[in-house]
Every structure is written in structure tokens, then in C-alpha cells.
C-alpha positions in Angstrom: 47.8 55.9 34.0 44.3 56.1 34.6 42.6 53.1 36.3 39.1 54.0 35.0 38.1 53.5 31.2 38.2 56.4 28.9 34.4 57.3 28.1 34.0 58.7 24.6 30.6 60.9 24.1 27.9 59.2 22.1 26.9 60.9 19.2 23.1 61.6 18.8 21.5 61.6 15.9 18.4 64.0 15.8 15.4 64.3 13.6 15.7 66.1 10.0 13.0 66.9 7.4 13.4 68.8 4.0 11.4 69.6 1.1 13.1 68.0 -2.0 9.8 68.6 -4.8 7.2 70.6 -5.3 5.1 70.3 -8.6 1.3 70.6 -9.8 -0.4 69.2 -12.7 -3.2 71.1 -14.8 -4.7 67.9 -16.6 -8.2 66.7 -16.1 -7.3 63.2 -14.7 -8.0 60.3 -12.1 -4.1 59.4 -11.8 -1.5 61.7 -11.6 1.5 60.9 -12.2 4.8 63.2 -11.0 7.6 61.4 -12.4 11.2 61.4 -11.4 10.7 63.6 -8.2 14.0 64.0 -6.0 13.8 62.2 -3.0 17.3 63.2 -0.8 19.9 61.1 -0.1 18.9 57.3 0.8 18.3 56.4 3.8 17.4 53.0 6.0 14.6 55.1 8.0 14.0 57.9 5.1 10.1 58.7 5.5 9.0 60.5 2.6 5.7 62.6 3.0 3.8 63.9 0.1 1.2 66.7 0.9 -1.9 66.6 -2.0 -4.2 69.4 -2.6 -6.4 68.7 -5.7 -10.0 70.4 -7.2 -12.5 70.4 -8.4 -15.0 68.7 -6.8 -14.7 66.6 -3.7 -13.7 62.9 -5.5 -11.3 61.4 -2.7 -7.8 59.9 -2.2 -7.9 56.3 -3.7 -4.4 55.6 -3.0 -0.8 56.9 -3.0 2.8 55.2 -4.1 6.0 57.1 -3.6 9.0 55.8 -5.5 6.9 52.6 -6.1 6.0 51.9 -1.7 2.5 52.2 -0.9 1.6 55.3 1.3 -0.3 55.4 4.6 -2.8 58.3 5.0 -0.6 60.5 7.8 -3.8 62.7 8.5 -7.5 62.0 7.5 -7.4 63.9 3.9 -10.0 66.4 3.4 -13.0 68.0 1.1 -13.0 72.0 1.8 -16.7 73.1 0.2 -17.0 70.2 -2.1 -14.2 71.9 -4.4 -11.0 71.1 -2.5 -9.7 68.1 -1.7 -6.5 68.4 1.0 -4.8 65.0 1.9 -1.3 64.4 3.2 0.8 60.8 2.6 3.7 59.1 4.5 5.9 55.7 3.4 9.5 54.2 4.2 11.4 54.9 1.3 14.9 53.5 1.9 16.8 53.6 -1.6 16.9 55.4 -4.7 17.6 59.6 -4.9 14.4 60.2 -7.0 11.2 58.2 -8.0 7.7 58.8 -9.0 4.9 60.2 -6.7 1.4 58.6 -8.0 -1.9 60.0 -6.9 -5.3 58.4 -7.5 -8.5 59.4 -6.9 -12.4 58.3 -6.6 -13.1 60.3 -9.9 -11.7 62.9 -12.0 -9.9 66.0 -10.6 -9.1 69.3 -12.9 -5.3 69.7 -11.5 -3.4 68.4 -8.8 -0.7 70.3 -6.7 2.0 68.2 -4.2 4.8 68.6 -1.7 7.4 66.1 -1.0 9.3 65.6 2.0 12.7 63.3 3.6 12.3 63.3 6.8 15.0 60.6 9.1 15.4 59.7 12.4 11.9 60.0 13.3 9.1 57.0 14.6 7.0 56.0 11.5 3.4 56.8 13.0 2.8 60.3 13.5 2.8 61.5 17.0 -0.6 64.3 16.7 -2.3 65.5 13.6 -4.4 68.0 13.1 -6.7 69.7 9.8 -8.9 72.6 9.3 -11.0 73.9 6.8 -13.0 77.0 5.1 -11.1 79.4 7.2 -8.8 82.3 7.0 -6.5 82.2 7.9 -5.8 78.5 7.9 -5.2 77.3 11.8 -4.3 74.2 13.8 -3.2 72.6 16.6 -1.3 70.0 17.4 1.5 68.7 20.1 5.4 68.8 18.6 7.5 66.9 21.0 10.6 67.5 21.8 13.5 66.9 19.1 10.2 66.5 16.9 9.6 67.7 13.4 5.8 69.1 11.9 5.1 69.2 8.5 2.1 71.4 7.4 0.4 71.4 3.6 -2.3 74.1 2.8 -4.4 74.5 -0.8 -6.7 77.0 -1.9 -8.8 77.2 -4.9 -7.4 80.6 -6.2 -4.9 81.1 -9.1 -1.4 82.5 -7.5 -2.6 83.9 -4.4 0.3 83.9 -2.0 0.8 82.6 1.4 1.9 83.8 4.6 3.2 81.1 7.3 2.9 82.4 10.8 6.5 82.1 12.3 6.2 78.8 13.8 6.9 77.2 10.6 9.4 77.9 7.7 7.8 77.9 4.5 10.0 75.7 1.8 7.1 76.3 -1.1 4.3 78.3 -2.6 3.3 77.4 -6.0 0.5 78.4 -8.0 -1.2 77.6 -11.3 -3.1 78.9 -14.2 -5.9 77.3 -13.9 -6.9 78.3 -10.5 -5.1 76.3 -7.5 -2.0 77.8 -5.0 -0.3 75.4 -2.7 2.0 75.9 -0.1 4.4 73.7 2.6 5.9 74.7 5.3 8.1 72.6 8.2 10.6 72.8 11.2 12.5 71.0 13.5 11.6 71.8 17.4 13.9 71.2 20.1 11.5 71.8 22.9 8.3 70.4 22.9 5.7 72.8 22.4 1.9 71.3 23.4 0.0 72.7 21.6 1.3 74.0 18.7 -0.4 76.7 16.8 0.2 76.7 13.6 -1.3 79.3 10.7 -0.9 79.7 7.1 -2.8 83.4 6.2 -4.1 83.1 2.3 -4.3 86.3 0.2 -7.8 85.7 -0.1 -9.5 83.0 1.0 -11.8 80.7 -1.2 -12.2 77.2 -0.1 -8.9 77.0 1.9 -7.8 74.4 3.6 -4.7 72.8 5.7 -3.6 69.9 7.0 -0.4 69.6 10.0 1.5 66.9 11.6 4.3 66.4 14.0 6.6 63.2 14.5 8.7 62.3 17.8 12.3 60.9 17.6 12.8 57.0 16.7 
């Protein structure tokens, strides 16, 4: 018999992040309201992030609930050429698989496009942000640490123009609309830290684009 204890492995839990919605709205309003949005599986640390691209004109963010909890502003939203308005969310949502996702802003937009994210086993602050605007194609730059996740939300004011994500990133969504918006999300999971990060999102064309990235560390 051994004299020494038996030492069993400790299981490590690292990071994850999904997309579970995507959706846009076309109505001329102040509050949009996304109702019934899937959220993932339930979670004590489940941090749901909602990227917002809206137009037109440059009204801002008032204020963001997700599944009913008040969001924090993850990175300082945007206005891309006074036509574009880029923001992106964050709040601990711990119960419930689905819930609404209300946007409000200063004034009245003409249609509103978001992302939603479950992210776990992450710190609730974001670790580095980073934004950019008018360009193409989109580019930031921001630290991902190691076992970190990044998240990155980009909106243009063009009717179904695609997007192409540089390889740094996986994109989970583009969606476009009718009436002149295309949205896209992209995320990943990094294993080594990478400092900086370059990240890019390449528009088909490139009217008043904008993007907005950010990168958490393990909890």
C-alpha cells in the first residue's frame, strides 16, 4: 500500500463564449424591443454581451437591459459620420434560457441590428477594448490574454453588403436588412495570449463602417 495520498487531477474550467441571437428591427423607434432572444443554458457567471449597431443619425445609447438586468457599456459606443451608431453591452445574467434584449436611445433611430452573446468563466470587467471608425476595412487592436475570449461587432450603413472577418476571429453572423443596414459578429477563444491583437472585418463597400472589439481574461 502506498504511504502517500492518492492526488486526483483538478479539473479546469476554461472560458467559453457563443452567439445564441442575432436579429434587426426596421421600425422608426426610440426603444427597441427584441423579445424572447435565446440566451444558452443558465449559468451562475453567464455574461451576456449584446453588440448594437443602429442608424440613422447619431442619437446615442440611453440604456440597455438583457433578460430584465441592466447593462454596463463594455466599450465606449460610437457615432460613425453622424449616421451610424455602433455600441456594444455586457450584464450577469444567471437564470432563464431566453429573455428580452431592450435598446433605448437619445432620439429616434430608423432600424436597429444586435448580436447576443453567453460567455462563462470569464472576470466581469473587460480586460482591453478597442473601436474604430470610417474605415475599410474595419481594424483594431487590442490585448487577448491567455485562456481569454474577444468578441467583435461591426455595422455599416449599406443594405446586404457582406463581410469578411480576417482569420483571427470566427464569424457566427452577418445579417442585413432592407432598408439599408448589415451587421456582422464575430468571436474566439485564445489559448495563448496574443498582445496585440489585430483584428479586421473587410466590408463589401464601405459607407460609414464602423467596429467595436473586446477581450476578457479568465475569472
Amino acid at each position: 500500500m502506498s504511504l502517500y495520498p492518492l492526488i486526483m487531477p483538478v479539473a479546469i474550467s476554461l472560458p467559453t463564449v457563443a452567439l445564441t441571437a442575432n436579429a434587426f428591427d426596421t421600425a422608426n423607434a426610440t426603444v427597441y424591443t427584441f423579445s424572447g432572444k435565446a440566451f444558452g443554458d443558465a449559468a451562475a457567471d453567464r455574461l451576456m454581451v449584446v453588440g448594437i449597431g443602429a442608424a440613422n443619425n447619431s442619437n446615442a445609447i440611453s440604456s440597455v437591459t438583457i433578460g430584465g438586468v441592466s447593462a454596463t457599456e463594455t466599450v465606449t459606443s460610437i457615432s460613425v459620420a453622424a449616421e451610424n451608431r455602433l455600441g456594444m453591452y455586457q450584464a450577469i445574467v444567471p437564470s432563464g434560457t431566453t429573455g428580452d434584449v431592450v435598446v433605448t436611445f437619445a432620439g429616434a433611430k430608423v432600424r436597429c441590428h444586435i448580436g447576443v452573446w453567453r460567455v462563462t468563466g470569464v472576470t466581469a470587467a473587460a480586460s482591453a477594448t478597442d473601436s474604430d471608425s470610417a474605415a475599410d476595412p474595419v481594424a483594431t487592436s487590442l490585448n487577448v490574454p491567455a485562456n481569454g475570449i474577444c468578441i467583435g461587432f461591426c455595422g455599416i450603413q449599406v443594405a446586404s453588403s457582406s463581410w469578411t472577418w480576417a482569420a483571427s476571429l470566427t464569424e457566427v453572423f452577418d445579417q442585413g436588412d432592407t432598408e439599408g443596414y448589415t451587421s456582422t459578429g464575430a468571436s474566439g477563444f485564445f489559448e495563448t495570449a496574443v498582445t496585440p491583437k489585430a483584428v479586421s472585418a473587410d466590408p463589401a463597400s464601405a459607407v460609414n463602417a464602423g467596429g467595436l472589439t473586446a477581450s476578457w481574461q479568465p475569472a
